[in-house]
C-alpha positions in Angstrom: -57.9 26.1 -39.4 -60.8 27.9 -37.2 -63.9 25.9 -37.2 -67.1 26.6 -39.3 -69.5 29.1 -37.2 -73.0 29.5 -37.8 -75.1 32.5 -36.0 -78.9 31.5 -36.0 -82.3 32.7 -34.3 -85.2 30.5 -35.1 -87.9 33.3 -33.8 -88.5 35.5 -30.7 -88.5 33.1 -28.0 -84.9 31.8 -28.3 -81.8 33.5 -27.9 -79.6 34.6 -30.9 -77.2 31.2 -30.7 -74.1 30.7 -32.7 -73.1 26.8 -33.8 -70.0 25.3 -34.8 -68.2 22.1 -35.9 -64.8 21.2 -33.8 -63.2 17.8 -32.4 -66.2 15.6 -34.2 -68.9 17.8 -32.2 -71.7 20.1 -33.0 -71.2 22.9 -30.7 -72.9 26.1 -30.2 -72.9 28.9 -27.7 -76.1 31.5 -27.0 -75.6 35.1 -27.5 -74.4 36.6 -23.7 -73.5 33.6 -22.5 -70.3 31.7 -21.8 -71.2 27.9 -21.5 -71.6 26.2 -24.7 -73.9 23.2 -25.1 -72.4 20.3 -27.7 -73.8 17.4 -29.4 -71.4 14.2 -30.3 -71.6 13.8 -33.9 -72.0 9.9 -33.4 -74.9 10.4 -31.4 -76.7 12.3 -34.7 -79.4 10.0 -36.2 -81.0 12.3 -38.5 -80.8 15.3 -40.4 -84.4 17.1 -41.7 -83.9 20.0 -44.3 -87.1 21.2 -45.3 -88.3 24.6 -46.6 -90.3 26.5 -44.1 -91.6 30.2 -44.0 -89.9 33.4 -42.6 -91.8 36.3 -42.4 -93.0 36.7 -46.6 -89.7 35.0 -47.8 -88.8 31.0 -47.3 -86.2 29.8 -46.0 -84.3 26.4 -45.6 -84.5 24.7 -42.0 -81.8 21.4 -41.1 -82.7 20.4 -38.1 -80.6 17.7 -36.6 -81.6 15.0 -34.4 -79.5 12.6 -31.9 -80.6 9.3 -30.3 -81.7 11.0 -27.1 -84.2 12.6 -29.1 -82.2 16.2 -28.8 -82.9 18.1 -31.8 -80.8 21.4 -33.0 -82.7 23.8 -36.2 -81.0 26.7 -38.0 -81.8 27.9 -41.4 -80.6 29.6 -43.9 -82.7 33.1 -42.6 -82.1 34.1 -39.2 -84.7 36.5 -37.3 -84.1 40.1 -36.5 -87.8 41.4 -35.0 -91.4 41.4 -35.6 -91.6 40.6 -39.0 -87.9 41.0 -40.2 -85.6 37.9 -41.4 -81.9 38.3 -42.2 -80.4 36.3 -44.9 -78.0 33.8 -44.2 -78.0 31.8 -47.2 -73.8 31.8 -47.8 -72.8 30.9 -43.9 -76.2 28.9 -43.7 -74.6 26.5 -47.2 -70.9 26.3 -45.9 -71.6 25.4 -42.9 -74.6 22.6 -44.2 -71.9 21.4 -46.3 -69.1 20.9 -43.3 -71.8 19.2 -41.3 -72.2 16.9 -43.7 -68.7 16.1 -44.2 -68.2 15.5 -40.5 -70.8 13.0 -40.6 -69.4 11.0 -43.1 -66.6 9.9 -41.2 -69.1 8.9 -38.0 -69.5 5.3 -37.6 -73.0 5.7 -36.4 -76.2 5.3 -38.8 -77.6 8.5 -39.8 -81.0 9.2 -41.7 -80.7 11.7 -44.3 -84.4 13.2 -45.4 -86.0 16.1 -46.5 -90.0 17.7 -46.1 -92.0 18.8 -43.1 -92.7 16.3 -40.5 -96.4 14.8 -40.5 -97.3 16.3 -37.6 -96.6 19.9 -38.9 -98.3 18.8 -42.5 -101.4 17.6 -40.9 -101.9 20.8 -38.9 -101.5 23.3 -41.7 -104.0 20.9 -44.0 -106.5 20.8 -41.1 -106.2 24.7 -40.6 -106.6 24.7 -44.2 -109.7 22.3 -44.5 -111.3 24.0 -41.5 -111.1 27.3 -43.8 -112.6 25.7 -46.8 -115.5 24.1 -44.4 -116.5 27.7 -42.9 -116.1 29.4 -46.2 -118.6 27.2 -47.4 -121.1 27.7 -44.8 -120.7 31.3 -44.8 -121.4 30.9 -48.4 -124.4 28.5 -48.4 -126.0 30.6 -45.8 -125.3 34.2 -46.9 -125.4 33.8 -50.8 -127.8 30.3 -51.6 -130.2 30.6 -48.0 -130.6 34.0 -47.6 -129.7 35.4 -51.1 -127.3 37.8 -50.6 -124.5 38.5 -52.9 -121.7 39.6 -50.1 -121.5 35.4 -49.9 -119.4 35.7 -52.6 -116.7 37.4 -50.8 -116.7 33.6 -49.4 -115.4 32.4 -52.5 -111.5 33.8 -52.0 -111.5 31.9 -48.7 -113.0 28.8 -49.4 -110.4 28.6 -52.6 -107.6 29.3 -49.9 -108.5 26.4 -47.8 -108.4 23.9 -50.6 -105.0 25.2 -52.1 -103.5 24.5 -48.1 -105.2 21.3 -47.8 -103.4 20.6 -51.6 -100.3 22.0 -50.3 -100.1 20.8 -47.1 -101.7 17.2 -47.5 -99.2 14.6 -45.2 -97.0 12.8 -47.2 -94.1 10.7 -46.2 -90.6 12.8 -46.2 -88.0 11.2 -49.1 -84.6 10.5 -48.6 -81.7 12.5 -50.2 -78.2 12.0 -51.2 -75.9 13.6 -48.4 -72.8 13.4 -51.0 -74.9 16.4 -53.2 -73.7 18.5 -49.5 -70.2 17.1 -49.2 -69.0 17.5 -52.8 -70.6 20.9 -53.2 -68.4 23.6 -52.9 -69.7 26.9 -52.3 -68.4 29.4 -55.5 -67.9 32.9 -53.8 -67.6 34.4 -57.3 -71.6 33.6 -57.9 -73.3 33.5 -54.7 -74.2 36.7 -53.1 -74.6 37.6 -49.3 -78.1 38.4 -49.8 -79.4 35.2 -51.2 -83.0 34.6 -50.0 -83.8 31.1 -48.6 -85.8 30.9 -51.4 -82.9 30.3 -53.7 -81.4 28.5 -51.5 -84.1 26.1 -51.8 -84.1 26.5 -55.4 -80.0 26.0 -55.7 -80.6 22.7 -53.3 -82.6 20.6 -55.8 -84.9 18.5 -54.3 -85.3 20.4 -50.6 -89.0 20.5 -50.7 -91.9 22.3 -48.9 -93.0 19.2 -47.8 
């Protein structure tokens, strides 16, 4: 049986790169080139899915990490050029689902949890805040100092910085049950080629923005 394959780009600055599951390793093998990098599947500590943008759509990310603090992201929309993602929901879910299944049979302890990392939370609700806080300013001086109405164009951006500082606000990721990905088969009769990451998001439950 020929393994699971996987093409992925993450973005512009890394090569088109095409991952696979064989002999209880995570292989994979960048577009034009012949070497192929691997990763023992003992050596995986911890699988991150987490919904993250692409382009106007959204997209599932898994990003595995190993002891050594190597770390491997694909997702279930792979980029084509400035501004243009190509769907990759159905290879994105089979192959998600063989990962899983590999892992099971490691030995090794493996964390299993889903939402952005803090790092990444506390950026986007700082750009956010930051937004909110000039808004206001703009606001304060232009519409309540100086009384001039065109402060309440201010209004739209202050109201953006909250909603990202809701949105974004750092909370701890949450575990999931890695058995929803091994006993979920993928039904070729339903699923289309096209599926957005979105769906996939909403087909995977719990996978959250955060």
């Amino acid at each position: 049986m020929p393994p699971t394959t996987l093409t992925d780009r993450r973005n512009a600055g890394t090569p088109q790169r095409t991952y696979f599951l064989d002999d209880n390793r995570l292989q994979w093998q960048d577009e034009g080139c012949e070497t192929t990098g691997s990763l023992p599947l003992d050596r995986v500590r911890q699988v991150r899915l987490a919904v993250e943008m692409a382009g106007r759509e959204s997209q599932v990310v898994c990003r595995v990490s190993a002891e050594d603090g190597t770390e491997l992201a694909f997702g279930s929309m792979r980029w084509a050029g400035v501004g243009q993602w190509e769907a990759n929901a159905r290879d994105f879910r089979d192959f998600l689902g063989e990962l899983h299944r590999d892992l099971a049979e490691q030995a090794g302890p493996v964390r299993y949890i889903e939402g952005s990392s803090m790092a990444f939370l506390a950026i986007m609700a700082g750009l956010g805040g930051l937004l909110a806080l000039v808004g206001a300013g703009f606001f304060a001086k232009l519409f309540l100092i100086d009384e001039n109405a065109i402060g309440l164009v201010m209004i739209p951006a202050i109201a953006l910085g909250l909603w990202l500082m809701r949105l974004f606000w750092p909370r701890p990721p949450k575990a999931y049950d890695p058995g929803r990905y091994i006993d979920t088969k993928m039904d070729e009769s339903s699923d289309q080629a096209d599926e957005s990451g979105a769906a996939v998001a909403e087909n995977e439950g719990s996978v959250t923005s955060r």
